[in-house]
N, C-alpha and C positions, 0 to 999 in steps of 0.2 A: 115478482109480480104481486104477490098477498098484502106487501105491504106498502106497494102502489096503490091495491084496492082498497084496503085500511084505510088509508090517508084521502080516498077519494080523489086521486088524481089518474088512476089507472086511464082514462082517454084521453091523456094528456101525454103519456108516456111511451116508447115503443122499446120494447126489448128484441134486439135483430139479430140475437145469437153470436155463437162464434163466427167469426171471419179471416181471413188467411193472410187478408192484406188491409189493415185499418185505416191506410193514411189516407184514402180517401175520404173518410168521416172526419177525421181530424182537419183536413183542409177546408171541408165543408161549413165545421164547428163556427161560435164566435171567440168562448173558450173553454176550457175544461175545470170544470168541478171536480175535485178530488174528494166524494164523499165518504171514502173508508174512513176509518177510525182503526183500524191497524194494520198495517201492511209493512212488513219492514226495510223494500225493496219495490217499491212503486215502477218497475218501469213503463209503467203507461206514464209518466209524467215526462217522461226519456221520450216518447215518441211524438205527445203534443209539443215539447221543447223543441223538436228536430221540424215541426210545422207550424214555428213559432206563435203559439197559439198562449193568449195570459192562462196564468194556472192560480187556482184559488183551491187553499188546502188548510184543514185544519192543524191544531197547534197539538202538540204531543200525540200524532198520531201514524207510529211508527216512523217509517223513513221521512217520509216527504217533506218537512220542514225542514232536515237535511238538504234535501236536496235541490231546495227552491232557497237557501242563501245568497244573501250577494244580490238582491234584487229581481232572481229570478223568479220569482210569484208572491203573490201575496199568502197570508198567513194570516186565518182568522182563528180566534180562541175556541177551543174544543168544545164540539158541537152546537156553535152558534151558526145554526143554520139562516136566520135571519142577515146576520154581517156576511155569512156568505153568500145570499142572494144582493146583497146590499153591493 
């Protein structure tokens, strides 16, 4: 959340906690942002794929480049957050 407020977007943003059963947001979604930058085992990217939702992830950013080959998400280069709003 600090760095929601940081960036000035904090009433733009909701942080809803944990939840027990996600797929309901991911159905909801249009698609998902993979914003980490290390993770070496994303399975949130496992469970937007399973609500075939597009996945937009950065480039050398642990697993997820991995796991989105084969045209399964696109790949933007690390930490251009612009190309991944783009």
């Amino acid at each position: 959340m600090e760095d929601a407020k940081r960036s000035g977007i904090a009433e733009c943003v909701h942080f809803l906690g944990p939840k027990s059963d996600s797929q309901p947001y991911f159905v909801a979604a249009d698609a998902m942002a993979m914003t980490s930058r290390q993770d070496p085992f994303p399975c949130v990217l496992h469970e937007a794929m399973v609500c075939g939702k597009p996945i937009v992830a950065f480039d050398n950013a642990g697993g997820a480049p991995e796991a989105l080959v084969g045209g399964a998400g696109i790949i933007v280069p690390y930490g251009d957050v612009v190309e991944m709003a783009n």
